[in-house]
N, C-alpha and C positions, 0 to 999 in steps of 0.2 A: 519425358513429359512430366510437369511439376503435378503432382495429386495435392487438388483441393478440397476441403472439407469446410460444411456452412454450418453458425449456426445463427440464429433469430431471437431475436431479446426484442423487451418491451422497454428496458431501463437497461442502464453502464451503470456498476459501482467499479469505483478505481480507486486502489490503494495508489499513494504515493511514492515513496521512496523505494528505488528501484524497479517501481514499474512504469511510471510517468516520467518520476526525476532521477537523473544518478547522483546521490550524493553520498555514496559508499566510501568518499575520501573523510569527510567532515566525520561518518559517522567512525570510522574508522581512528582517527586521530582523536576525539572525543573520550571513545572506549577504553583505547588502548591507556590514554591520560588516567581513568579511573579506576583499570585493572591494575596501573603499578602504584595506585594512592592505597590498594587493599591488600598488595603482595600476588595477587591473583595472575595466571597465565595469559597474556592478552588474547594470542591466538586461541583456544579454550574460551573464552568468554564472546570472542566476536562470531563463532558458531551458534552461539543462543541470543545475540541482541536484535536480530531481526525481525520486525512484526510485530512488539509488543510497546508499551510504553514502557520505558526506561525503569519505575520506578517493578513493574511487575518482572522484567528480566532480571532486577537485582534480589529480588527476593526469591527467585529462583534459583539463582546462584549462593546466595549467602540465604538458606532456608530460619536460620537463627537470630537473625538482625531485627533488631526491632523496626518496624514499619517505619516510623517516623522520620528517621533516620533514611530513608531508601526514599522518602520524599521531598524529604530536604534535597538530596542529591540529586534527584531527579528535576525539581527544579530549578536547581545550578546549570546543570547537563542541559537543560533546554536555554537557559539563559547563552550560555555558552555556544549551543549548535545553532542557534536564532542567528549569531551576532558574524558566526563564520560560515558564509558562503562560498569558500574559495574551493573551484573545481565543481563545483554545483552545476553539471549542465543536463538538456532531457536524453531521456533514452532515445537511442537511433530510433527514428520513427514518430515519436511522441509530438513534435508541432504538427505533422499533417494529421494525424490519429484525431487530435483534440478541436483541430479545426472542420475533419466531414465529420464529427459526433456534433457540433455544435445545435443543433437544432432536434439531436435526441436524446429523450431524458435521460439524465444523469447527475451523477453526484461523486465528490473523492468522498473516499470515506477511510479516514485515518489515523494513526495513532499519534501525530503528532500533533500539539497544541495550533490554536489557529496563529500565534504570532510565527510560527514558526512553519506551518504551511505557507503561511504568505509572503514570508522571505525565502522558500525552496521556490515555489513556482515562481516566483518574482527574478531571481537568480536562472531557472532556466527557462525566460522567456513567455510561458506556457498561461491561459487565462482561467484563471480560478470558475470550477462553476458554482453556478448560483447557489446550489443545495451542497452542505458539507458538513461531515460528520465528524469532528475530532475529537481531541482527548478530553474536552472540554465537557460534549455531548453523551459520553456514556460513563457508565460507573464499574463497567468490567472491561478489562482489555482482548486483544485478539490470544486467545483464539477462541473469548466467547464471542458469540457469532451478534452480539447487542448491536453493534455499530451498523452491521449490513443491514438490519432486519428495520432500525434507525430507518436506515437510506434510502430501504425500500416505502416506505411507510411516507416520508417526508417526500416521496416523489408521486407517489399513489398507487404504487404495484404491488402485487403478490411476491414474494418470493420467487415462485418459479418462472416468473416472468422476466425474472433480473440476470445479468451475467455480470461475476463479479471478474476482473483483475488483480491477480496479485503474484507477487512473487518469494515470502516467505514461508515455513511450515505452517506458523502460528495466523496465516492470515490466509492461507487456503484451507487450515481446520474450520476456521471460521466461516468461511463462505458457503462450505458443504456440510457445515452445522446447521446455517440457515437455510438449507434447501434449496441453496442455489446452484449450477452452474458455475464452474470459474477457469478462465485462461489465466495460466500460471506462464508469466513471464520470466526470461532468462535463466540460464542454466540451474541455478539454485532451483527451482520449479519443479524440475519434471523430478524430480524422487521423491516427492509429498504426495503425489495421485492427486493434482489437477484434473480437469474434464479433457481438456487440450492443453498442449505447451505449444511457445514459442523463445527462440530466441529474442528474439525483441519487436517492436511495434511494425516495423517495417514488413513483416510476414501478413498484416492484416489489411484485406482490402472494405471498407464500408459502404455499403449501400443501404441507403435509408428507403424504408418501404410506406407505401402510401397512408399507411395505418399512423404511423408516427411510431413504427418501429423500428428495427432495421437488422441487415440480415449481413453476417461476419462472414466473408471469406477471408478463409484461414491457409494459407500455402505451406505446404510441408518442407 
């Protein structure tokens, strides 16, 4: 017998990449491009590019660079990840996921710029919601918890009224920075201390509750 576990939210915040969308190929070809422009270890550096904005992972890597320069490149790096879609598709699960949330409140909330949100979701299929938090919207990256707290705020809820999604370190520090709740998707997940993990979308059943909330079963 499968054991299920619930829980109840008032609001979805949803990271994108890799918990919506897969595009661990793009990002991966991207990185690996930048680690051999600095001498740097690819594999080494694609262990710390998840969840952050480009320009905060490289300043985490190269502590001594001057800013400027990590911004520059970082808006190369999005100019570049925007234009390549190939291999871009949703996570097992993510069209049904996004289609029973449609009617409760929600929001992505992301680190990547909006032109470039909008060519991942565009690429795998999946309908932008209305409310959207990107690199545009905050002035610290994850794993300050600004973005969530953004998402909450632009939808009308508390904090602990939210559950967020996500699937790297730096964007489940964030979530339980803000006092939220968060289902940490796909393997990478469950060693940061999510509230729940899953493999991927497919594990979650939706029922929207009368309130205009709605209540997550979760399959183990």
């Amino acid at each position: 017998m499968t054991a299920t576990r619930t829980l109840t939210a008032r609001a979805l915040l949803l990271d994108m990449d890799s918990t919506i969308v897969n595009s661990e190929a793009v990002v991966e070809r991207c990185w690996r491009r930048w680690a051999a422009e600095q001498g740097m270890d690819a594999d080494e550096v694609l262990k710390v590019v998840h969840g952050r904005q480009g320009w905060a992972t490289m300043a985490a890597l190269l502590p001594d660079r001057p800013m400027e320069q990590n911004l520059e490149d970082n808006r190369l790096m999005l100019e570049q990840e925007t234009a390549d879609t190939d291999g871009v598709v949703p996570v097992p699960g993510a069209p049904a996921f996004m289609t029973a949330i449609a009617a409760v409140p929600h929001a992505l909330v992301t680190s990547a710029s909006v032109p470039l949100a909008e060519a991942r979701m565009g690429a795998a299929g999946l309908p932008m919601p209305g409310v959207r938090i990107t690199a545009e919207s905050v002035s610290a990256s994850k794993p300050d918890p600004e973005g969530f707290l953004k998402g909450a705020a632009e939808l009308g809820f508390a904090p602990e009224d939210c559950l967020v999604f996500e699937d790297s370190e730096a964007g489940i520090q964030a979530g339980l920075a803000a006092g939220m709740r968060v289902v940490g998707v796909g393997d990478r997940a469950a060693a940061f201390g999510p509230t729940v993990q899953v493999d991927d979308l497919t594990q979650l059943r939706v029922e929207p509750l009368p309130d205009g909330g709605v209540r997550l079963h979760i399959a183990a």
